[in-house]
N, C-alpha and C positions, 0 to 999 in steps of 0.2 A: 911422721906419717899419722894421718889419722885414724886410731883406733875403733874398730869398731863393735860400739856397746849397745844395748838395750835401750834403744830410746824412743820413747813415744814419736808418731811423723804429725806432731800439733808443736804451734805456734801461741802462745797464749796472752793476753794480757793480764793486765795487773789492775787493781782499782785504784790506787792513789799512789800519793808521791813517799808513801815508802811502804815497802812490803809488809803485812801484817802476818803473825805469829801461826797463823793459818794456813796462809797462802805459804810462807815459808814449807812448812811439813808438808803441804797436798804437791807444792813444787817439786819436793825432795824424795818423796813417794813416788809420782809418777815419772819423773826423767822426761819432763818435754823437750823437742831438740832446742826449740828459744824461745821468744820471748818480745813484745812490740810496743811501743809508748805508746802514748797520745800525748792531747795536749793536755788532759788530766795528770797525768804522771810528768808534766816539766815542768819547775818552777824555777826553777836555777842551775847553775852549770855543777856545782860541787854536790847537790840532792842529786840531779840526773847520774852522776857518777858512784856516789853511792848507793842508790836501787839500781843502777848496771851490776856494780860489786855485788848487790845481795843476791841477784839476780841469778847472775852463775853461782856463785857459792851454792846454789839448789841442788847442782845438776855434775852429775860425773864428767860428763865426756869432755871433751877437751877442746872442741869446737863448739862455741854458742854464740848463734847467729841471735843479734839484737835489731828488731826492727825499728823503721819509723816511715810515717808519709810525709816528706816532705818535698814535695813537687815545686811547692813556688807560688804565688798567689796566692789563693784561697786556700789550699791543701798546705798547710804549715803549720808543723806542730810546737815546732818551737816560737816563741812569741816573741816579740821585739824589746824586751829591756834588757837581754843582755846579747841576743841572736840578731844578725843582718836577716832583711826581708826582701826574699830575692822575688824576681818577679815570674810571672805567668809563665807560660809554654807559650800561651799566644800571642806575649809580646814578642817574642824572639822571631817567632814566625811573621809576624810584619818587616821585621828589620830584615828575613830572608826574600822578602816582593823584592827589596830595593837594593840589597847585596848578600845574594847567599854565602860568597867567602870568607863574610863578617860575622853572620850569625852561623855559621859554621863553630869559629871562633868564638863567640859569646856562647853559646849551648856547653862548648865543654868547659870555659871558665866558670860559668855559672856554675855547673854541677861540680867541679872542680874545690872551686869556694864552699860551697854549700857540704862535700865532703869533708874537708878539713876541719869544719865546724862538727861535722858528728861525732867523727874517730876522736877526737877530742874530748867527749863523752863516752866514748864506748861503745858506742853506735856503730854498727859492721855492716850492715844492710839498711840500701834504701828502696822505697816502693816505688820505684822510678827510672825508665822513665816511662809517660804515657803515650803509647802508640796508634791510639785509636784517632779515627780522621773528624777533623770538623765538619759536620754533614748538615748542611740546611733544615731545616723544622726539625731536627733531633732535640731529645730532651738536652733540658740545659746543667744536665749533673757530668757532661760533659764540655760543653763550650770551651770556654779560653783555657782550659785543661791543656786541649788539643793542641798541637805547634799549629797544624793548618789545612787544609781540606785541601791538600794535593798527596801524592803517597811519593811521589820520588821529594820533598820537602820534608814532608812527617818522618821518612825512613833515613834518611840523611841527617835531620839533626839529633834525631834518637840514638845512631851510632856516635855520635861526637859526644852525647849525655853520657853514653856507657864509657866511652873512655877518659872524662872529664871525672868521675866517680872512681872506677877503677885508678886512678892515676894519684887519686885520696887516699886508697887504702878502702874503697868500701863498696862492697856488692850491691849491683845495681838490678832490680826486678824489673821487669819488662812486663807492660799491662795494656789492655788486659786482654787475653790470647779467646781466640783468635778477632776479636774488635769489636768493641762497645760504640763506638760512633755513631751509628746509625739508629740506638734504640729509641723508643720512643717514651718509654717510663725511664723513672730511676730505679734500678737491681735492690737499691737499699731498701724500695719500699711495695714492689711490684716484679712479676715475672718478664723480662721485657720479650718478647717474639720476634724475631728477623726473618720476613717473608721474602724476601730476593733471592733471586734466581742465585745457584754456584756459578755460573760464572761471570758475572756480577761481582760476587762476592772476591773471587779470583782473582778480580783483574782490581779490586781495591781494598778494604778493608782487611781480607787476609794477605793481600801485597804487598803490605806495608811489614807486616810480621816477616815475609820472605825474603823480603831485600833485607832487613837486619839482620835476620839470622844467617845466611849469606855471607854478610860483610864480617858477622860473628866468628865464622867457621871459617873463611879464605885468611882471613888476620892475623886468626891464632891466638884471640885474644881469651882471658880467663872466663869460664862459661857465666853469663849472668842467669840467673833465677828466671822465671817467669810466674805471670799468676793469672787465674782460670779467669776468664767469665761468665755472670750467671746470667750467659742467654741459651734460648730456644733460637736455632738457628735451622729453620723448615728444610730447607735445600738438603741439611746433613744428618739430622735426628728432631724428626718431629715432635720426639715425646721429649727429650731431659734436655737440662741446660747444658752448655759447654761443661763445668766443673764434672757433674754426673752422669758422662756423655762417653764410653770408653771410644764411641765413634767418629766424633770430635778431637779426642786427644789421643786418641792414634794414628788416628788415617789424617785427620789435618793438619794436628800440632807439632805431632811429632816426624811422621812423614813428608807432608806436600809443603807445610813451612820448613822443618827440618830442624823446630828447636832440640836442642842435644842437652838442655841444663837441668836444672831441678827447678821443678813444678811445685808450685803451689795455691789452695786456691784461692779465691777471695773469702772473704768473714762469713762464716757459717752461719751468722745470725742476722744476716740478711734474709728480706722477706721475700724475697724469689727464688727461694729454697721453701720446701715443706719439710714435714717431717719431724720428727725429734731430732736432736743436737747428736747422739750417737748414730742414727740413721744418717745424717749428711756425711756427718765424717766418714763412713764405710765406703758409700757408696761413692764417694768424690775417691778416695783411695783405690778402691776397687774400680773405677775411671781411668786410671792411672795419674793421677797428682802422686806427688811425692810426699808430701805434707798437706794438713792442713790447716785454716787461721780462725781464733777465735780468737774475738779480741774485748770482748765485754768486761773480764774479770769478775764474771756472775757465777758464783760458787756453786753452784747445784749446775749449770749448765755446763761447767766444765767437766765434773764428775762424770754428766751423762756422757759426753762428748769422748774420754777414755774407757765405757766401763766395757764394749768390745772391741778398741783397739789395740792391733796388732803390732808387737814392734817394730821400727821402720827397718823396710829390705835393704839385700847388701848393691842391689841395682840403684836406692835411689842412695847410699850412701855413696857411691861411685860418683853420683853426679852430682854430689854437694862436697868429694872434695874437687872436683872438676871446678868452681867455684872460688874453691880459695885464693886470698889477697896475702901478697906476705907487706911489712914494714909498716911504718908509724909514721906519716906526713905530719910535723908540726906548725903549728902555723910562723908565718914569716913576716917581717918587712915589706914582700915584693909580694903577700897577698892582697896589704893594703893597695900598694900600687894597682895590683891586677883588678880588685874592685871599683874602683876610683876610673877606671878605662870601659867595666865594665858598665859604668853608670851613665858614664860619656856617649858611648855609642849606643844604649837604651833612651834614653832621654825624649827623643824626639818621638816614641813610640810608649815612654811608659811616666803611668800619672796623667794622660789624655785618654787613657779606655784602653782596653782591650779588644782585639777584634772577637765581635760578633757574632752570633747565628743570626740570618735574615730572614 
């Protein structure tokens, strides 16, 4: 069982590819629940495994969730001299125009694959998969992200992501709640605003969250994570983003979509957040997220970031063990196989482009 201790609800990064003597003690001090790479912190498979190991050795508890983005495409932090480079969301999503049974099929190998390489580092959590829809003139910090600008598509192969993941050994976050598709800036560098009508919004962009969650909850499968987004969604709360929206993450996320997992939000040190680094954290918590992500490994920001946070509740500790994965997937023989299939029935769709925004 997992016990329950004193532990910050932040997620933190690190600056480099091994913990410095600092960050060690400010680690060990505050008790964050985990912990998330980039592609700064991987240079190899045996350093990634050793800053995992130092990583927890910080922290008491007994669960420590190890993040990473690795989606596919663009969004991959591990890099190709010793990691396979798996491909887009939206190439999968062409391969489902012309056979969705197949990209069915290819969405959970993929992620499948793509697991088995992490837990092999340590790595327990991925930021994945991406739910939001491919929406016409929308900014392109989402594009071939996206599986595809249909929601029974996008929500179909995002259930086959979470059990292609889960089937690895590793918790899969679901993003970004309740949908980033439609915005027009990127979050990372701008407030984005979603003026569409709710039910609009109903009948796609949060549709797609509800048919997963759905398939989530009728399945039975282990609860995956979810993570906020920093939009202004007019229909729901004019004034704060999803993340610092307790209106959003009530009454939509948690209710009308029906995610039941552990929340957390997007990086705090995105520019469509104001405020100080302990201001976002509050009030995203006080929002109701479970956690939240700072992923800089900027020493003064982190500091700020705990110096009025609260230890995390025994409600969001409920639904982070709702979450857990048990056993160790090694890798195999029959993965090479499985890749090698998988590269066969990609081919015609990947290394000629990815689909588009028009």
């Amino acid at each position: 069982m997992m016990k329950h201790t004193a532990t910050k609800p932040v997620i933190f990064g690190c600056q480099g590819t091994r913990l410095s003597p600092a960050e060690h003690d400010f680690f060990s001090r505050v008790q964050p629940l985990g912990f998330i790479l980039f592609t700064r912190n991987c240079k190899s498979p045996d350093q990634i495994r050793t800053l995992v190991d130092d990583l927890r050795s910080c922290v008491s508890h007994p669960f420590v969730p190890i993040l990473i983005d690795q989606e596919g495409g663009r969004v991959a932090r591990l890099g190709c001299n010793y990691w396979r480079q798996y491909p887009a969301a939206g190439v999968i999503g062409q391969l489902a125009d012309d056979d969705l049974n197949l990209a069915c099929w290819a969405a959970e190998a993929n992620a499948y694959l793509m697991g088995v390489e992490m837990l092999e580092l340590g790595i327990n959590v991925n930021c994945a998969p991406l739910m939001d829809l491919l929406v016409p003139n929308a900014h392109q910090i989402i594009g071939d992200r996206a599986f595809h600008e249909s929601v029974d598509i996008t929500a179909t192969l995002g259930v086959y992501v979470i059990r292609g993941l889960q089937r690895a050994g590793v918790i899969p976050v679901i993003k970004h709640f309740p949908g980033h598709g439609r915005a027009l800036v990127d979050s990372h560098e701008k407030l984005p605003v979603v003026s569409a009508a709710l039910k609009e919004l109903e009948e796609s962009d949060f549709l797609v969250f509800r048919q997963v969650c759905t398939a989530i909850n009728e399945e039975n499968f282990s609860q995956p994570w979810g993570m906020t987004a920093h939009i202004v969604y007019e229909a729901l709360d004019c004034h704060r983003p999803a993340t610092h929206s307790d209106t959003v993450i009530d009454k939509m996320i948690r209710k009308h979509i029906d995610f039941r997992g552990f929340l957390v939000s997007d990086c705090l040190t995105m520019k469509a957040l104001g405020g100080s680094m302990s201001a976002r954290a509050i009030e995203a918590i006080q929002a109701g997220c479970d956690a939240v992500l700072h992923c800089s490994g900027d020493m003064d920001e982190m500091l700020d970031v705990v110096a009025t946070l609260s230890d995390m509740s025994a409600t969001s500790y409920d639904r982070l063990k709702a979450s857990r994965l048990s056993g160790h997937r090694l890798r195999s023989e029959d993965d090479e196989t499985l890749w090698s299939q998988l590269n066969y029935h990609l081919k015609p769709y990947w290394g000629g482009g990815t689909k588009q925004i028009v």
